[in-house]
C-alpha positions as CSV (number, residue, x, y, z in Angstrom):
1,X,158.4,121.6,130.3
2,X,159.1,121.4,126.8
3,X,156.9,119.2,124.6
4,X,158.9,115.7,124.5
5,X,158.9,116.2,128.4
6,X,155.0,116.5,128.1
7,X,154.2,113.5,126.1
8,X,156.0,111.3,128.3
9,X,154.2,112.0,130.8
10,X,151.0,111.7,128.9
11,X,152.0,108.8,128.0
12,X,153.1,107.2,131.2
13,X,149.8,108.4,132.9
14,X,147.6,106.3,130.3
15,X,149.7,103.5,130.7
16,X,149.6,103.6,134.5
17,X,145.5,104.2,134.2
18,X,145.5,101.3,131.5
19,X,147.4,98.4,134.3
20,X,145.0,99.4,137.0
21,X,141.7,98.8,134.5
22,X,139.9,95.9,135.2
23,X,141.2,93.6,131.9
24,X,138.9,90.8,130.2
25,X,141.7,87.7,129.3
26,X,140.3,86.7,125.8
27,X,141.8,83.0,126.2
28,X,140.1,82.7,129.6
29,X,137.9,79.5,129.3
30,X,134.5,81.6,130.3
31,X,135.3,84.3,127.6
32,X,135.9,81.8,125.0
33,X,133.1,80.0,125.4
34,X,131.1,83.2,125.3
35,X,132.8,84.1,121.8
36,X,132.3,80.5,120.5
37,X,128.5,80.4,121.4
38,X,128.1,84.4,120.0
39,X,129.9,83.3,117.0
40,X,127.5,80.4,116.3
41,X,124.8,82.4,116.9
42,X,125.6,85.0,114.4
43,X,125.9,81.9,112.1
44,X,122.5,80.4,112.8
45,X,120.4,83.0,113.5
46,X,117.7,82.4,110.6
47,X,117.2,85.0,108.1
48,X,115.3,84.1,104.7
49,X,118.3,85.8,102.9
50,X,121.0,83.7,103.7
51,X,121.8,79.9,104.4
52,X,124.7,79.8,107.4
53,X,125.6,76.2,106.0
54,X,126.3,77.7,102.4
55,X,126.3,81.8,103.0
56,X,124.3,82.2,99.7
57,X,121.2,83.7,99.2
58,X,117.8,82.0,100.2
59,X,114.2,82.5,100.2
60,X,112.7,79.2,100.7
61,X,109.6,78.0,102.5
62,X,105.7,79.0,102.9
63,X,105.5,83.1,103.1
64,X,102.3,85.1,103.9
65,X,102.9,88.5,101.9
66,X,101.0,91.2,103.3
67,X,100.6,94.4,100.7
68,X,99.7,97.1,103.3
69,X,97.4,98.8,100.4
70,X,95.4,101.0,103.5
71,X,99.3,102.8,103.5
72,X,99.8,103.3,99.4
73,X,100.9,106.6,98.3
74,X,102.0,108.3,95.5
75,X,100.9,110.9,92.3
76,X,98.4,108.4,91.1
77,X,94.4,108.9,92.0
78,X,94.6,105.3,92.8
79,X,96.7,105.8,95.3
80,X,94.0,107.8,96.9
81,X,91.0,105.3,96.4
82,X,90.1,103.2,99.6
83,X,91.9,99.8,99.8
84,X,92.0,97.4,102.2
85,X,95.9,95.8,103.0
86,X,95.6,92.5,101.7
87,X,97.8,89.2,102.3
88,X,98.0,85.6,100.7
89,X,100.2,82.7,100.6
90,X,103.4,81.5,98.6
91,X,105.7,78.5,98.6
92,X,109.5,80.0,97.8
93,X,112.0,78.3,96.3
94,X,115.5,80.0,95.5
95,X,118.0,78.5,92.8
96,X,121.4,79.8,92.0
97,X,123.4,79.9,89.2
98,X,126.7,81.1,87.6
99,X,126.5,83.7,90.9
100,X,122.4,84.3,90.7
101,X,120.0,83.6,92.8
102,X,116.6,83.9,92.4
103,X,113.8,83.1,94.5
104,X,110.3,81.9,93.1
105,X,106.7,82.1,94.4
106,X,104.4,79.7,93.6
107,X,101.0,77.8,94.8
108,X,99.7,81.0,95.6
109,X,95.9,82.8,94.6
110,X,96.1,83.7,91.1
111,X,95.8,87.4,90.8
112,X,92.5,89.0,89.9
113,X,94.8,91.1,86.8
114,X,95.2,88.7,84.4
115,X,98.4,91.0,83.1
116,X,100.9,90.1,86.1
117,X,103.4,87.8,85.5
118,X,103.3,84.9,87.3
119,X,105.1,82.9,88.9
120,X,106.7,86.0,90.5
121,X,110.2,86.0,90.8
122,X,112.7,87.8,93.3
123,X,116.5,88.6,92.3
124,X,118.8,88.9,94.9
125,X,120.9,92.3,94.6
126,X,123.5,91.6,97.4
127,X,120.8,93.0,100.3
128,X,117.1,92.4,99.2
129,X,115.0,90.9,97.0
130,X,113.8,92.6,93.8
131,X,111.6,91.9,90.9
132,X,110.7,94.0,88.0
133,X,107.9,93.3,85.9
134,X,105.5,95.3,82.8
135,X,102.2,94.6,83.1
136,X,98.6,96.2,82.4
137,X,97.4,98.9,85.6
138,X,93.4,98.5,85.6
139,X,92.0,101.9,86.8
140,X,88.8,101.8,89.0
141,X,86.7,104.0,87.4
142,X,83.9,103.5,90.3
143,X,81.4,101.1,90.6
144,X,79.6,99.6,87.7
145,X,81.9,101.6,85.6
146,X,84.7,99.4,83.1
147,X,87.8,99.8,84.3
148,X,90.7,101.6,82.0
149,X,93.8,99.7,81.2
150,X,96.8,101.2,80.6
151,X,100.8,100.2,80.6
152,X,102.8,100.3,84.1
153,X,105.8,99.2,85.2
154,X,106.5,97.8,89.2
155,X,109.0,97.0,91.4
156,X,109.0,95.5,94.6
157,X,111.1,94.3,96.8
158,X,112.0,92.6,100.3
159,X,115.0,92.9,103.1
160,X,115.5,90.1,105.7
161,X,115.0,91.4,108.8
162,X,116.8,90.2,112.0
163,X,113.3,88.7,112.8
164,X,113.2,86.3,110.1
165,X,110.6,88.2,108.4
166,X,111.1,90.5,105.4
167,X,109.9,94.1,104.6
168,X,110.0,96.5,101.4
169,X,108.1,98.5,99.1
170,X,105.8,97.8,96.2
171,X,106.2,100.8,93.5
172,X,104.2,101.2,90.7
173,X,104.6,103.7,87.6
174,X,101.6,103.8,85.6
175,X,102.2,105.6,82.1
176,X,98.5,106.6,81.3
177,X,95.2,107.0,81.1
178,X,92.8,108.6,84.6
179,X,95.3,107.0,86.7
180,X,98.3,108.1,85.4
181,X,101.4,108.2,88.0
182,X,103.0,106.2,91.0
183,X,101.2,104.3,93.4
184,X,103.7,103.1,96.6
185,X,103.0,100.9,99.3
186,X,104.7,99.0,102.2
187,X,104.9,95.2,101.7
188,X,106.0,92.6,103.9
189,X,106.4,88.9,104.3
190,X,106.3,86.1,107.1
191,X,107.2,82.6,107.5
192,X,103.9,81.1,107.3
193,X,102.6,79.2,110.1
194,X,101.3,75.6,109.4
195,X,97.3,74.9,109.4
């Protein structure tokens, strides 16, 4: 049998296995429905990222985000002092312009360093959130002691999950002083529920 002889064959047997398979008729009513409903589905499953109506970014609405601070790592000593994870309340707002969006927190506690920016804001990158920021690190020196200030730089940021919540990492570079080094910890955020 010489090799044309043999892919005919081939190919006859796959056709002849392929008309006795069980089919599924896409323009069936049943399966159309089924792709119409999974197709709206996809489009209003609710992710903080993006709005189905306008597929742009969005972060809007009250968000509890946790900094899980009992999980922090890094080259820093303070990423070896005791901490517990700690959470608090925003209110997001996202605006976009000239192909921008950024996403806002406000009405939360203000922070006990006086050196963070605030409001905080988030930049959407095409998949997450992200905001930079400079600010003062204030190393605890133990108790009673002053604490030592010295520059750092941070980043955080946030991925929609298929949940609805987001998750990310907090980063931290400080340049200086007894805690010189990174400190890195797992953040998080959830729609908050009303009181």
């Amino acid at each position: 049998m010489n090799l044309r002889e043999n892919n005919r064959d081939r190919v006859r047997a796959e056709i002849a296995l392929r008309l006795r398979a069980p089919t599924i008729d896409p323009m069936r009513p049943r399966f159309r429905l089924v792709a119409v409903l999974a197709a709206a589905a996809s489009l209003t499953a609710g992710t903080p990222a993006l709005c189905a109506h306008a597929m742009s970014p969005s972060w809007n609405g009250k968000y509890s985000l946790v900094r899980y601070a009992v999980s922090k790592s890094g080259t820093s000593v303070a990423a070896t002092q005791a901490e517990p994870t700690f959470s608090a309340d925003y209110v997001f707002t996202t605006a976009c312009a000239s192909g921008k969006c950024v996403a806002t927190a406000t009405d939360g506690p203000a922070p006990k360093n006086p050196t963070l920016p605030q409001p905080s804001h988030y930049i959407w990158d095409g998949a997450r959130w992200v905001e930079h920021f400079d600010f003062q690190w204030d190393c605890y020196m133990g108790d009673g002691v002053p604490k030592v200030w010295a520059p750092a730089r941070s980043w955080a940021f946030y991925t929609p999950q298929a949940d609805g919540s987001l998750r990310g990492t907090w980063h931290t570079d400080i340049a200086g002083g007894p805690c010189k080094g990174s400190v890195e910890m797992p953040v998080a955020a959830f729609a908050a529920r009303p009181a």
